[in-house]
N, C-alpha and C positions, 0 to 999 in steps of 0.2 A: 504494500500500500504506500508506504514513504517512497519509494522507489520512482512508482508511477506519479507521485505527487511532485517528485523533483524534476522528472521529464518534462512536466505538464509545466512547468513553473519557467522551465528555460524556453519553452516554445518562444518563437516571436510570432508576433499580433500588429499585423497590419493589411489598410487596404492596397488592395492591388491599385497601379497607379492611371491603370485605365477606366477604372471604377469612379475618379475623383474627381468632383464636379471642376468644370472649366467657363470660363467664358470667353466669347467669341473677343473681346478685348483682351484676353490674355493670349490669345493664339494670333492675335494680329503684334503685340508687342516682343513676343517671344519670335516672331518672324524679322524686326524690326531689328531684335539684338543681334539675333545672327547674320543677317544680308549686312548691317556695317561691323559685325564683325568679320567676314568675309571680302567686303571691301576695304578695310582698312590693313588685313593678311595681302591680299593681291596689291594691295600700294606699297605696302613697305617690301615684298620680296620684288619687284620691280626696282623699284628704288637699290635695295641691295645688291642687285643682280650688276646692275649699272655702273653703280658704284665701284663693284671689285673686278667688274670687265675694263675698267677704267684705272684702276689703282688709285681710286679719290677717297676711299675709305678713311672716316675721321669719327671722332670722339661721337658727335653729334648722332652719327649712324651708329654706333653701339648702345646710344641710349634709348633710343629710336629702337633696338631690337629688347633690349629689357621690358620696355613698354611695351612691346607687341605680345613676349611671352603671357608678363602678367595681364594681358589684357584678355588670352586665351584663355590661361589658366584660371580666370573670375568668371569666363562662361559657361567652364564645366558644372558649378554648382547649379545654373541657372537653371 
């Protein structure tokens, strides 16, 4: 009986996340976040691309790439 009590205890307990109400205004902003973040991925590797075809690579374009990652990596949560 303790046994089954402890199984039943660590279960996790949640909804599935197609289950979870939505609104048509959060599937328009959640569209919103990802198109500039996509367009602003496609500007900076452009940019980059140019840059080191060019050997013009400067400070500017490595902070330019810090900001891109965390700018990706705060999407994932989203």
């Amino acid at each position: 009986m303790i046994e089954f009590m402890a199984r039943r205890a660590v279960q996790a307990r949640w909804a599935d996340v197609e289950d979870l109400p939505s609104s048509p205004l959060q599937k328009a902003i959640m569209a919103i976040l990802f198109g500039f973040t996509l367009t602003a991925f496609l500007t900076w590797a452009l940019r980059m691309y140019s840059k080191v075809s060019s050997k013009q690579i400067g400070l500017d374009d490595w902070f330019m790439t810090g900001a891109m990652f965390f700018s990706v990596a705060l999407l994932a949560p989203t």
